[in-house]
C-alpha positions as a Python dict, from the first residue, in 0.01 Angstrom:
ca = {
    (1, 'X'): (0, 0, 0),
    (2, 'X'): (-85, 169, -270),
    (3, 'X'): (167, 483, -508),
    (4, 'X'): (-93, 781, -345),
    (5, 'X'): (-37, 652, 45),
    (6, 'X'): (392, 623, -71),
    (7, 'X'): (351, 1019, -213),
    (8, 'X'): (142, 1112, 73),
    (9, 'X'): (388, 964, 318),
    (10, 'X'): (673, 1071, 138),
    (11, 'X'): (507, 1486, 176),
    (12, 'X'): (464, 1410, 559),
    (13, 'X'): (832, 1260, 560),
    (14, 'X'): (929, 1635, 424),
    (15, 'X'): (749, 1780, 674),
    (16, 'X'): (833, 1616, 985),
    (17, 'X'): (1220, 1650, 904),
    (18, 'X'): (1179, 2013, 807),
    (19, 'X'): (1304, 2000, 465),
    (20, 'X'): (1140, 2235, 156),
    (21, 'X'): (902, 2037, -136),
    (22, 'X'): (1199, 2072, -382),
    (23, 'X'): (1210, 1800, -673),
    (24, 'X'): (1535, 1624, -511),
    (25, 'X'): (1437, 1623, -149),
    (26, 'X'): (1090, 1454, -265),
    (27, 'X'): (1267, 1216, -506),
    (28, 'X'): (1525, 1129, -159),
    (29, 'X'): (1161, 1096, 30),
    (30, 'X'): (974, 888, -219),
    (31, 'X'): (1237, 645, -245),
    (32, 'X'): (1279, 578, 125),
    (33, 'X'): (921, 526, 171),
    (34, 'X'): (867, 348, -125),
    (35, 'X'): (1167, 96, 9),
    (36, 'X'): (1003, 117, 319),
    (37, 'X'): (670, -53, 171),
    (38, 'X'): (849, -306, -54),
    (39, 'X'): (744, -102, -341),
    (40, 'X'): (1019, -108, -642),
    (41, 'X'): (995, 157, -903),
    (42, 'X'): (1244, 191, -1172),
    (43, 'X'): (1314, 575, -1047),
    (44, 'X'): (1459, 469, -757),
    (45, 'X'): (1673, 212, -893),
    (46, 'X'): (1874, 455, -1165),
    (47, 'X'): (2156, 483, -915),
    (48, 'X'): (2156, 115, -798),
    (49, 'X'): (2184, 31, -1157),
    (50, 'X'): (2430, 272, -1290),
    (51, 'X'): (2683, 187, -968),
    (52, 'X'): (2702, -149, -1065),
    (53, 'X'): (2858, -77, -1454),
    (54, 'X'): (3134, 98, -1261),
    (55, 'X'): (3453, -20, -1154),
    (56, 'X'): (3516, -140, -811),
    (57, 'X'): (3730, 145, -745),
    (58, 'X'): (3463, 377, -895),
    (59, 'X'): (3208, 217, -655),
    (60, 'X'): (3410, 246, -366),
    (61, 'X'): (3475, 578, -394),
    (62, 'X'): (3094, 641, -433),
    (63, 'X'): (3034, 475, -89),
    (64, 'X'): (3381, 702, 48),
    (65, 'X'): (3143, 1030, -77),
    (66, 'X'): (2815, 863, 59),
    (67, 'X'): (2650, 910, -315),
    (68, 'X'): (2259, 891, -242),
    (69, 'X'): (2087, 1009, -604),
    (70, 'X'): (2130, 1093, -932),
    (71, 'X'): (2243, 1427, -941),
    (72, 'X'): (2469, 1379, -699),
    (73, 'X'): (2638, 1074, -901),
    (74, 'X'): (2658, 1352, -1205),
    (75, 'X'): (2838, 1607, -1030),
    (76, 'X'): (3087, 1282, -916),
    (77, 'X'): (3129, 1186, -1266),
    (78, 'X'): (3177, 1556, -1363),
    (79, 'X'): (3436, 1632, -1064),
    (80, 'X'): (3623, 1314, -1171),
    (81, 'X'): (3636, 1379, -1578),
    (82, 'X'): (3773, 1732, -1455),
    (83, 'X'): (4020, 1667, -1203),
    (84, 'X'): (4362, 1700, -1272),
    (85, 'X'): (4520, 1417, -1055),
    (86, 'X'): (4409, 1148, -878),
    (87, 'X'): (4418, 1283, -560),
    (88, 'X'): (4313, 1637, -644),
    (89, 'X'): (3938, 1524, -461),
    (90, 'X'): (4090, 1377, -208),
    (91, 'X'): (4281, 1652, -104),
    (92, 'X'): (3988, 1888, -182),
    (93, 'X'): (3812, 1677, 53),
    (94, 'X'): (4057, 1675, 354),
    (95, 'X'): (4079, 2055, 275),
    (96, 'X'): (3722, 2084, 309),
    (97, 'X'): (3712, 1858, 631),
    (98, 'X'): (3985, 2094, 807),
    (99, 'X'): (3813, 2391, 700),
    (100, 'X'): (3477, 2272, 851),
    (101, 'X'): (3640, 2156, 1170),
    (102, 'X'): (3829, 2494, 1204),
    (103, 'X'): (3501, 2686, 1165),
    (104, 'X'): (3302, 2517, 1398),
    (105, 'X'): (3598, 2553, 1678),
    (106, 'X'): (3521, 2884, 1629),
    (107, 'X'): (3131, 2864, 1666),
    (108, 'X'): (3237, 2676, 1950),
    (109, 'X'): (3420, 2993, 2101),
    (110, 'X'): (3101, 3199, 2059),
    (111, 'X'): (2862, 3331, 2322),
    (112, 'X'): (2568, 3078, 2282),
    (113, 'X'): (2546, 2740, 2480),
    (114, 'X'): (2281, 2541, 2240),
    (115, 'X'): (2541, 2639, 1905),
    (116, 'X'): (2875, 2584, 2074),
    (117, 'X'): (2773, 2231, 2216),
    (118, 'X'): (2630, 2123, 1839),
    (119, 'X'): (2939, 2284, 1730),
    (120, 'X'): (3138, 2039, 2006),
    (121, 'X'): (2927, 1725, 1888),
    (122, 'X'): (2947, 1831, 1490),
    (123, 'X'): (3322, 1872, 1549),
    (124, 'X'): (3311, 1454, 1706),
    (125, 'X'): (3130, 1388, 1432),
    (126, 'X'): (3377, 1494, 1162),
    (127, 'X'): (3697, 1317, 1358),
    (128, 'X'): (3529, 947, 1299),
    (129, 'X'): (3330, 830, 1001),
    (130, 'X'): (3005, 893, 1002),
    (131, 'X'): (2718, 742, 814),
    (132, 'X'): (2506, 954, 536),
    (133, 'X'): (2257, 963, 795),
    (134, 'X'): (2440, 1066, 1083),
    (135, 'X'): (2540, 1359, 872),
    (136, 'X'): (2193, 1474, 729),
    (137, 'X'): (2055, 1409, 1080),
    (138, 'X'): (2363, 1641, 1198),
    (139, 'X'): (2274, 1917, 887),
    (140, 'X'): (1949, 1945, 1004),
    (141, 'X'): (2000, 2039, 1360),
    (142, 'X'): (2183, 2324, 1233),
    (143, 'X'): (1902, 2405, 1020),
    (144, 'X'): (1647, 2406, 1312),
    (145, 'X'): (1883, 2627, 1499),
    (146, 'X'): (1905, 2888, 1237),
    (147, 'X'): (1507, 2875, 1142),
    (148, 'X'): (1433, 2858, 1553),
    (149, 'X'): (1758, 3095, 1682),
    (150, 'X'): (1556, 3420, 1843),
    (151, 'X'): (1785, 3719, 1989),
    (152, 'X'): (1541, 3915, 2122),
    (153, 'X'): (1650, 3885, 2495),
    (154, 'X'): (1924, 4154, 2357),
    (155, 'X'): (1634, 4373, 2332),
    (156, 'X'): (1612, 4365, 2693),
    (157, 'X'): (1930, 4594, 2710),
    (158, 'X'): (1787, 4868, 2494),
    (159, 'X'): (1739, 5027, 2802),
    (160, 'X'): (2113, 5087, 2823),
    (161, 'X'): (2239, 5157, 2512),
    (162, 'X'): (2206, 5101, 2115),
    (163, 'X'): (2174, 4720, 2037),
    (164, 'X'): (2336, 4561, 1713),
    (165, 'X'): (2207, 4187, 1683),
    (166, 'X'): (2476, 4152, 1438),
    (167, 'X'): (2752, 4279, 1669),
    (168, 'X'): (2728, 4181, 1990),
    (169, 'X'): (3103, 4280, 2126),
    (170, 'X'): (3000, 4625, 1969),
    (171, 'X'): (2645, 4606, 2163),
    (172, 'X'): (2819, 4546, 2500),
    (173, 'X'): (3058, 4847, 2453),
    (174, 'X'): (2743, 5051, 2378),
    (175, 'X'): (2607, 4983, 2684),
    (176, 'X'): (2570, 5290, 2912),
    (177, 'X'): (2626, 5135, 3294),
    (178, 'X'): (2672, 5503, 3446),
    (179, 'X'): (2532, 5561, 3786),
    (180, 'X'): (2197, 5676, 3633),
    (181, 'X'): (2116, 5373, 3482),
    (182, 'X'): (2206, 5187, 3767),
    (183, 'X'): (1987, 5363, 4001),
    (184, 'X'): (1726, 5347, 3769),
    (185, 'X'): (1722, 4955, 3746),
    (186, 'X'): (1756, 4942, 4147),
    (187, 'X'): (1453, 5150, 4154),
    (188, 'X'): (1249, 4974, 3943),
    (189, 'X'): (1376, 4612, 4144),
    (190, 'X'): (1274, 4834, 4444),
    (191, 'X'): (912, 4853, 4350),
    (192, 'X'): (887, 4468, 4203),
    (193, 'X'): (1034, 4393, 4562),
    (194, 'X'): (748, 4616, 4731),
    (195, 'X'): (478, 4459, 4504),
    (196, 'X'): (646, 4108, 4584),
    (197, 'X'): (642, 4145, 4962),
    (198, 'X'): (258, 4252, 4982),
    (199, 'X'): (154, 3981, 4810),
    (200, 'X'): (343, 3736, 5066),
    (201, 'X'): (93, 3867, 5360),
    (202, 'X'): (-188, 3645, 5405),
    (203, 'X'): (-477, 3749, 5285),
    (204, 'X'): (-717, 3576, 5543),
    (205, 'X'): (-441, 3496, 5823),
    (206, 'X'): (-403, 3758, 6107),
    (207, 'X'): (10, 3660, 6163),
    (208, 'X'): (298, 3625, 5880),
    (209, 'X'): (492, 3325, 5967),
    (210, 'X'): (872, 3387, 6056),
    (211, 'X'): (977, 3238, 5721),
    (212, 'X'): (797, 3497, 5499),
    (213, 'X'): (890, 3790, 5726),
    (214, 'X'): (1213, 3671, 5699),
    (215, 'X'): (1236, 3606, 5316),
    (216, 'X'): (1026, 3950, 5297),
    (217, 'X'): (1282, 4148, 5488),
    (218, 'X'): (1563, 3984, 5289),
    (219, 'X'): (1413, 4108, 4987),
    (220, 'X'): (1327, 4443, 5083),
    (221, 'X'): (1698, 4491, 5148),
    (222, 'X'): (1825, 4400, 4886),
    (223, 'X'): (1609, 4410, 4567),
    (224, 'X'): (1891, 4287, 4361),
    (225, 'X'): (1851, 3958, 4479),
    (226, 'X'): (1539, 3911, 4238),
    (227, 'X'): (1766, 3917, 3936),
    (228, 'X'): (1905, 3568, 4150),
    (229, 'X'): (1774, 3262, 4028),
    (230, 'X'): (1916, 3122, 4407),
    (231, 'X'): (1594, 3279, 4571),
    (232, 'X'): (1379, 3132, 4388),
    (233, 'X'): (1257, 2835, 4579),
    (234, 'X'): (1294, 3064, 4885),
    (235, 'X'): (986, 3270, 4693),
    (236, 'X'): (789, 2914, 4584),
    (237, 'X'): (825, 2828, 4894),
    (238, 'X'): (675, 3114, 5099),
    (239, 'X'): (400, 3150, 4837),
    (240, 'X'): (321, 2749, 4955),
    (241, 'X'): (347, 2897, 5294),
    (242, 'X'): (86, 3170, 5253),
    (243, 'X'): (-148, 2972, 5095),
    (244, 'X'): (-145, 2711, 5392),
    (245, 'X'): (-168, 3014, 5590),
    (246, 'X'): (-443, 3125, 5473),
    (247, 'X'): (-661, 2754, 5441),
    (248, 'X'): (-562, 2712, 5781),
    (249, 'X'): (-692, 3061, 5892),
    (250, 'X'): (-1032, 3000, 5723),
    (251, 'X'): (-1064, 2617, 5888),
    (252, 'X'): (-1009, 2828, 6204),
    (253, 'X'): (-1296, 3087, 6133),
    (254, 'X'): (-1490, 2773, 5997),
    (255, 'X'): (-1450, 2591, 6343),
    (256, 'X'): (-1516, 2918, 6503),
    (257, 'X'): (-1880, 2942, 6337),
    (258, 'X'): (-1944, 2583, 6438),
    (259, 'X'): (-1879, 2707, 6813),
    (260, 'X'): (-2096, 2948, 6762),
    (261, 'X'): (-2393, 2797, 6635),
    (262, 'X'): (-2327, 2451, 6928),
    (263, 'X'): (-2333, 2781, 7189),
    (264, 'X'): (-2647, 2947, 7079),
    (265, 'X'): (-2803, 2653, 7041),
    (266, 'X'): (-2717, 2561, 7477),
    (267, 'X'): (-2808, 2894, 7523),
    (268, 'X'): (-3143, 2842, 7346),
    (269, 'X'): (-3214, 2545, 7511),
    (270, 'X'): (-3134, 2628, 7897),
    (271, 'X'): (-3340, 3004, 7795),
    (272, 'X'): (-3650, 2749, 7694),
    (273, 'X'): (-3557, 2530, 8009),
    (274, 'X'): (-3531, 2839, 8229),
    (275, 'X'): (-3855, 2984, 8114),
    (276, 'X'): (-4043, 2627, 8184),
    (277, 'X'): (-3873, 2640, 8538),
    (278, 'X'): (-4012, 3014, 8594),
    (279, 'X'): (-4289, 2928, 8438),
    (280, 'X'): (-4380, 2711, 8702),
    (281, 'X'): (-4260, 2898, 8965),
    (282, 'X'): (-4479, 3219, 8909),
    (283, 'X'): (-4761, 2991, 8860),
    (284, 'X'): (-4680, 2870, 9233),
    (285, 'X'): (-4652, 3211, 9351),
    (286, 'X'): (-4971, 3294, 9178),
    (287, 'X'): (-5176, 3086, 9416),
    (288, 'X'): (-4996, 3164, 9749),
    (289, 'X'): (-5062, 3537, 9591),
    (290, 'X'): (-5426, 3457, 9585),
    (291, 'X'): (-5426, 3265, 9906),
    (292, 'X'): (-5303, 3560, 10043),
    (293, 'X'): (-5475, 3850, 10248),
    (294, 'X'): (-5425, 4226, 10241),
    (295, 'X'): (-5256, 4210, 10566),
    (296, 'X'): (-5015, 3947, 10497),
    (297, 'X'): (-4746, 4151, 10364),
    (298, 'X'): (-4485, 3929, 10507),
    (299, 'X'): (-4544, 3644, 10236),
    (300, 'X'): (-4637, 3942, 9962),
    (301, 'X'): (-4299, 4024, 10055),
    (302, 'X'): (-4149, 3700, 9975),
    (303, 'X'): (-4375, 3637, 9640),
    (304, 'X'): (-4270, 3993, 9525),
    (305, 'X'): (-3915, 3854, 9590),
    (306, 'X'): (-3951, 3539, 9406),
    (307, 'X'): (-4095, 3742, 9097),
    (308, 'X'): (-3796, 3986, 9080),
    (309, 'X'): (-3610, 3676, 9089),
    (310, 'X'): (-3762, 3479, 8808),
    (311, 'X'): (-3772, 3861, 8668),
    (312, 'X'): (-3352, 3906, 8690),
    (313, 'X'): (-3258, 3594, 8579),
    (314, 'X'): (-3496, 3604, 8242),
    (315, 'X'): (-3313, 4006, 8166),
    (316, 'X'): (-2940, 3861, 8229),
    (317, 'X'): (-3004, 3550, 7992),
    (318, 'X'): (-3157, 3734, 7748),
    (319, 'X'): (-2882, 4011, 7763),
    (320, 'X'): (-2609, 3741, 7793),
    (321, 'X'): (-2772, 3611, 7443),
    (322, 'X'): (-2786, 3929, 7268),
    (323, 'X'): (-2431, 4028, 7362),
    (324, 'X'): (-2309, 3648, 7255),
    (325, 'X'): (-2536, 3684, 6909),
    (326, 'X'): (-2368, 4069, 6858),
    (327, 'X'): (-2020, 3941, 6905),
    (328, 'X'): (-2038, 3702, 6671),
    (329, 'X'): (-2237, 3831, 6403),
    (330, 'X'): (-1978, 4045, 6417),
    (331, 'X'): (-1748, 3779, 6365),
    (332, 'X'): (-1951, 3622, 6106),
    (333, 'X'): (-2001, 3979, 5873),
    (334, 'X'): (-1623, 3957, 5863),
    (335, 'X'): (-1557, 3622, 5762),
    (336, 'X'): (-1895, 3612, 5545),
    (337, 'X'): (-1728, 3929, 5351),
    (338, 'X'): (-1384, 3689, 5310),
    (339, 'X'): (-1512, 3411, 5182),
    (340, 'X'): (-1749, 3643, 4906),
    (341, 'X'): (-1382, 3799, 4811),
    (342, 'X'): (-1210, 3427, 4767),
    (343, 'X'): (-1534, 3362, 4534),
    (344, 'X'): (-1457, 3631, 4348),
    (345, 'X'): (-1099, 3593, 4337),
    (346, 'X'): (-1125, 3202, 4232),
    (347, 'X'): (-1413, 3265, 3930),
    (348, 'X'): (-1187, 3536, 3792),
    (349, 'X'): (-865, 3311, 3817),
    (350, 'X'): (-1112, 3051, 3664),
    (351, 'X'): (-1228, 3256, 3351),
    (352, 'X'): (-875, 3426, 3298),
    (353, 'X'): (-752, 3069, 3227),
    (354, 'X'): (-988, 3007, 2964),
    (355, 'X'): (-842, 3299, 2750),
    (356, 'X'): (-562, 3297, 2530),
    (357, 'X'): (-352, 3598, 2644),
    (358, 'X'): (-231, 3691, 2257),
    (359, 'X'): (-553, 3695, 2068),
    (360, 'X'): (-781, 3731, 2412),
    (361, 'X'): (-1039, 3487, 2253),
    (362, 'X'): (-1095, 3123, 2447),
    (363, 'X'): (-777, 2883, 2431),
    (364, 'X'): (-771, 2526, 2377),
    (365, 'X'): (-911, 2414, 2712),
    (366, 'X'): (-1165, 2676, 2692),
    (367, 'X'): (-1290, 2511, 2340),
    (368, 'X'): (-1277, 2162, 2489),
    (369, 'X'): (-1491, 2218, 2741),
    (370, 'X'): (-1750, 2403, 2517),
    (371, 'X'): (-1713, 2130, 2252),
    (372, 'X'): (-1814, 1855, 2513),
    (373, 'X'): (-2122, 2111, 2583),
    (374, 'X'): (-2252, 2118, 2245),
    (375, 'X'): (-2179, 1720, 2195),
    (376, 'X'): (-2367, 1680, 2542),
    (377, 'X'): (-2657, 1879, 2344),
    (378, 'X'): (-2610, 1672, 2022),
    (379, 'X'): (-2685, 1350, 2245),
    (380, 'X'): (-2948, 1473, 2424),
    (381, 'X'): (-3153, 1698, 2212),
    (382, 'X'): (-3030, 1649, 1824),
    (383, 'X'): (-2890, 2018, 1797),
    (384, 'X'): (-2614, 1995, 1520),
    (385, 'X'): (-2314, 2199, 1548),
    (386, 'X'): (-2008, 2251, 1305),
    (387, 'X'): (-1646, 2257, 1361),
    (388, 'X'): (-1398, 2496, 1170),
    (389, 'X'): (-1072, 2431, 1167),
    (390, 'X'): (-870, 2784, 1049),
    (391, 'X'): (-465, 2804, 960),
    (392, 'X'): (-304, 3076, 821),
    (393, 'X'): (-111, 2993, 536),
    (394, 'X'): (308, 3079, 502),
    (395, 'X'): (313, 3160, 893),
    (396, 'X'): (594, 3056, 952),
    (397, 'X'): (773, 3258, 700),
    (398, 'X'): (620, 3615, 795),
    (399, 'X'): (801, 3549, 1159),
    (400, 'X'): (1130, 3478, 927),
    (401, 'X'): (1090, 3759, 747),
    (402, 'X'): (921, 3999, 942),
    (403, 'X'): (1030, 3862, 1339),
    (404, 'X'): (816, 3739, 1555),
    (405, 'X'): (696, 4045, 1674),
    (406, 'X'): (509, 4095, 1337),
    (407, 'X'): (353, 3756, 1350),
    (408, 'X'): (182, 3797, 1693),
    (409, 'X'): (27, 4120, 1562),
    (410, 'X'): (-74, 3915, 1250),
    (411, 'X'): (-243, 3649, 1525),
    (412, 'X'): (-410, 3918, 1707),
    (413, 'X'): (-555, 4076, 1365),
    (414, 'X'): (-664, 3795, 1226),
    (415, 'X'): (-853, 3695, 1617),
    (416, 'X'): (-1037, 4070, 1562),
    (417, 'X'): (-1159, 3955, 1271),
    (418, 'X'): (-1290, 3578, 1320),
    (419, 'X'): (-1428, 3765, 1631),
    (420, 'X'): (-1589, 4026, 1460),
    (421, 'X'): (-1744, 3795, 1168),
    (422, 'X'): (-1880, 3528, 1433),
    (423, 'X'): (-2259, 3558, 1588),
    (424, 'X'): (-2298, 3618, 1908),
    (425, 'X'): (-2406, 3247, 1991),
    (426, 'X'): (-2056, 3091, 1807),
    (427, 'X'): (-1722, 3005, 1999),
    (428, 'X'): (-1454, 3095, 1802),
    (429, 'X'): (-1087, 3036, 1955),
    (430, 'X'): (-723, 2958, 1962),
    (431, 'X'): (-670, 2635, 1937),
    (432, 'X'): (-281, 2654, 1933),
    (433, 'X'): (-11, 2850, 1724),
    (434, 'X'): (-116, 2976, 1416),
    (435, 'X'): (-466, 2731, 1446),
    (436, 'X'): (-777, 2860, 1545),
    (437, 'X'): (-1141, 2714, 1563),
    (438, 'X'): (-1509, 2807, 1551),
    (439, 'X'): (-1795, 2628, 1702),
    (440, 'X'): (-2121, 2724, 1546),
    (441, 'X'): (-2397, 2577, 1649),
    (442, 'X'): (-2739, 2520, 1566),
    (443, 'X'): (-2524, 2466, 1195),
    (444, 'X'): (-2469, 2184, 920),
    (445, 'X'): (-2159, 2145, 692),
    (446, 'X'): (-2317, 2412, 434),
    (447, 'X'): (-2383, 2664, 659),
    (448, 'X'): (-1999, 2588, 794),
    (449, 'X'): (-1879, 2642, 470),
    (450, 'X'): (-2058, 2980, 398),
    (451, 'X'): (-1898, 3158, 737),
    (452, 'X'): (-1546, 2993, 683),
    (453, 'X'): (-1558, 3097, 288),
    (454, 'X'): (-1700, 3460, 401),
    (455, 'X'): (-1395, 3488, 682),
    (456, 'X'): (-1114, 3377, 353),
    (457, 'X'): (-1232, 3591, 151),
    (458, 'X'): (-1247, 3887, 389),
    (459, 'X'): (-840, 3780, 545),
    (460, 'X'): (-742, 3769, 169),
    (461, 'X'): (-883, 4179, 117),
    (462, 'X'): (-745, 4276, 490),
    (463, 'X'): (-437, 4481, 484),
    (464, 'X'): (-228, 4326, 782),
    (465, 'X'): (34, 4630, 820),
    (466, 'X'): (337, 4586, 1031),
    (467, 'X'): (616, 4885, 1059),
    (468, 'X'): (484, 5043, 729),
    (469, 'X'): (502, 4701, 519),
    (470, 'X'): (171, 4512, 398),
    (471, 'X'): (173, 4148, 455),
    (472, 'X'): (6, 3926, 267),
    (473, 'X'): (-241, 3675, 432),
    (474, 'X'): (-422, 3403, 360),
    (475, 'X'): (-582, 3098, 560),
    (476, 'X'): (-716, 2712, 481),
    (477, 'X'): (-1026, 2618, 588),
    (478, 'X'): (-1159, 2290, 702),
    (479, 'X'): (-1577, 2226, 813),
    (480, 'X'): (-1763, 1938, 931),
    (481, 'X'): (-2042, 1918, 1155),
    (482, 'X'): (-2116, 1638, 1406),
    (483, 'X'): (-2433, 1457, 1232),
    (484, 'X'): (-2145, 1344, 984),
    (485, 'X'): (-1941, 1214, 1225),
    (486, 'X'): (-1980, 937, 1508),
    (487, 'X'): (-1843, 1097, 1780),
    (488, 'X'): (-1682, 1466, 1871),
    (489, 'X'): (-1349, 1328, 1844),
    (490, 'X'): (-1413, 1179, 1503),
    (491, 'X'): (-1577, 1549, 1447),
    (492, 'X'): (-1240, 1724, 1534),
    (493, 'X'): (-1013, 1482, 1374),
    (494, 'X'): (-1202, 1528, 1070),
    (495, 'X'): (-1197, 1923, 1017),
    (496, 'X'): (-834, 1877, 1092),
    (497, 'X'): (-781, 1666, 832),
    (498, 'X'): (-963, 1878, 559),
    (499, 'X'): (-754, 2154, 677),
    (500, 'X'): (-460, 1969, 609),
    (501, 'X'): (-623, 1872, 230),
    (502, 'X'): (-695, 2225, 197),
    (503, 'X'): (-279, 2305, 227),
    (504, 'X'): (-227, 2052, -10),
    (505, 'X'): (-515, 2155, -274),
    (506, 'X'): (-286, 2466, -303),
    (507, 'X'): (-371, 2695, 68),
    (508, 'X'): (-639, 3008, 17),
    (509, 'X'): (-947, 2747, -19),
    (510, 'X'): (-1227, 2603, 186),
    (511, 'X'): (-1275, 2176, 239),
    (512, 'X'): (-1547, 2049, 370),
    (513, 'X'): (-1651, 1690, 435),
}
């Protein structure tokens, strides 16, 4: 392993545990991986060396303080040339301990589950000794939780009252809960409980099966109970119900047709078997009519009868037909009409779950499955296509600084515009977070390069506005196409990668392979 594969390792070590580029925390990460590889470098051995010209007693108090690096060791030595007694730092120290402890029973009084249980654990950890590592592992859990920590449920109260995120006791006395406000959140639960109900009636089924009527009624009366997280399986489970409903009503109408279809198809036959039997009947009657004389009106009588016969029985088949094919045409209109609204139903479902429901552009299974297209068109017809791989740069700290709020309409601005800049033949989508990707076919590396340089340059001009505040943007590009590639997943690995080269180059730029 070579020094550049121990400095790239050590920038992903940085990233991975969350900590900033500063010169210590990559000296701390070097070292590690460079230990890790078996690689020595005089750097990393300063504090080795200088621990072992101390005293005993020097070095074991450097192991008592957990001493990892240089400057660390200097403000030791400092500490120790100013301190006035012996124990001075180890009273500072137990001072410090007890203060820590004290604070974080007091986090663990608070109103949040996630920071009073680290608060619990952090507490353990201080009452036994605990490695370096435990500790940093410890320190950055509490660094996750304030970079992660979102309060925007209190928004949800607004409706009631002036909210202070920074006060919560003082939000919750703010909070009007007169009768108005009450009857105004009962209302609203009144109509989710309507809207609920309706769409627990089958939708093909003729009858509502006890259960849902029952769950149905139950929330009708009481619309409160859909604040309940108790009901909830109650609702999964008559939503299972109506769908089951439903396939069992349309195997019904299915069966139904099939009835049909065996009847007309009897009926068909005994009409064609009836009119071979009448057939030959009138044909007998035919001669016994021409055997017949003028004067023999007693056997006219009886052929006439025969013919009305044949005549009657040929009218009520033909009428029992029509009023069988009527009925069920009927029958079939309506279901034909059901089954046209489940198409429509089930391609709408289908398409709205190919589009990201921030930006509105395709999401990431949407751009698989047109990816696989264009790869099926690479194989069989030679049409190159390129990938782009976009990432706006510093995202994470315009939801810091702005809230999160201000970052989704950053997402959605920046979607209008790789929307608006891409051809009418191109893909262009979400492909998760703050990553988005275009799909241009018919296009090499070069052409790549020219639309993702044209989209930088035209984020780095927009003026992304947010509450009367202009945030700056930029975003790193990364193009390949797939005749450079062997395979689409060696395609999208690749533009990843350059997009990742492109942060490190310095963000704001365009790699290509």
């Amino acid at each position: 392993m070579n020094i550049q594969t121990i400095i790239k390792n050590a920038v992903k070590r940085l990233e991975l545990e969350g900590k900033l580029l500063t010169p210590d925390f990559y000296a701390e990460a070097f070292c590690k991986e460079a230990t890790k590889a078996g690689f020595t470098t005089e750097d990393c051995s300063h504090l080795e060396r200088f621990t072992t010209t101390l005293n005993k007693e020097f070095q074991n108090e450097l192991k008592k303080y957990h001493i990892k690096n240089m400057p660390e060791l200097a403000r030791f030595l400092v500490s120790k040339l100013n301190r006035t007694s012996p124990s001075h730092c180890s009273n500072l120290l137990e001072a410090q301990n007890a203060f820590t402890k004290k604070v974080l029973q007091v986090v663990e009084m608070l109103h949040n589950k996630e920071a009073s249980e680290l608060a619990r654990r952090s507490t353990d950890l201080l009452s036994r000794e605990a490695t370096p590592t435990e500790i940093d592992q410890y320190r950055q859990l509490w660094v996750n939780f304030t970079t992660t920590y979102d309060d925007t449920f209190l928004q949800k109260l607004k409706l009631f009252g002036d909210i202070d995120s920074s006060d919560l006791k003082k939000s919750i006395q703010n909070l009007k809960l007169d009768g108005s406000e009450k009857s105004l959140g009962t209302s609203e639960l009144s109509v989710v409980a309507s809207l609920l109900v309706a769409s627990l009636v089958p939708s093909i089924a003729s009858n509502i099966d006890d259960k849902i009527a029952q769950i149905s009624q139950k929330i009708q009366e009481n619309p409160s109970l859909l604040e309940s997280s108790i009901i909830e399986s109650e609702i999964k489970s008559a939503i299972s119900l109506r769908i089951a409903l439903d396939k069992q009503s349309v195997r019904e109408m299915i069966e139904s047709i099939d009835g049909v279809l065996d009847k007309l198809s009897l009926r068909l036959i005994e009409m064609i078997e009836s009119s071979d039997n009448s057939t030959v009947e009138i044909q007998k009657i035919k001669k016994e009519l021409e055997g017949y004389s003028e004067s023999s009106e007693i056997n006219f009588r009886d052929a006439h009868k025969k013919l009305y016969t044949v005549a009657v029985a040929l009218e009520e088949n033909t009428q029992a037909l029509t009023k069988d094919l009527k009925k069920h045409s009927s029958e079939v209109s309506i279901l034909s009409k059901k089954i046209e609204f489940l198409e429509q139903e089930l391609e709408r479902a289908r398409e709205e779950s190919k589009e990201d429901f921030l930006t509105k552009l395709y999401n990431k299974r949407a751009l698989d499955e047109f990816a696989n297209i264009k790869e099926g068109e690479f194989e069989r017809y030679g049409h190159n296509f390129s990938i782009v791989f976009f990432d706006l740069d510093h995202f994470k700290s315009i939801n810091d600084t702005y809230g999160h709020d201000a970052g989704d309409a950053v997402l959605a601005a920046f979607a209008s515009i790789l929307k608006h800049e891409a051809r009418s033949v191109d893909i262009v989508g979400r492909f998760g977070g703050e990553e988005f990707v275009a799909i241009l076919g018919e296009t090499d590396t070069n052409g790549g390069v020219v639309f993702a340089e044209k989209l930088r340059q035209k984020v780095k001009k927009a003026r992304f506005m947010y509450k009367d505040e202009r945030i700056e943007l930029t975003v790193s590009c990364g193009v390949s196409d797939r005749k450079s590639n062997a395979s689409l997943h060696s395609l999208m690995k690749s533009a990843d990668e350059l997009v990742y080269k492109a942060k490190k180059n310095g963000r704001d730029r365009v790699e290509h392979k």
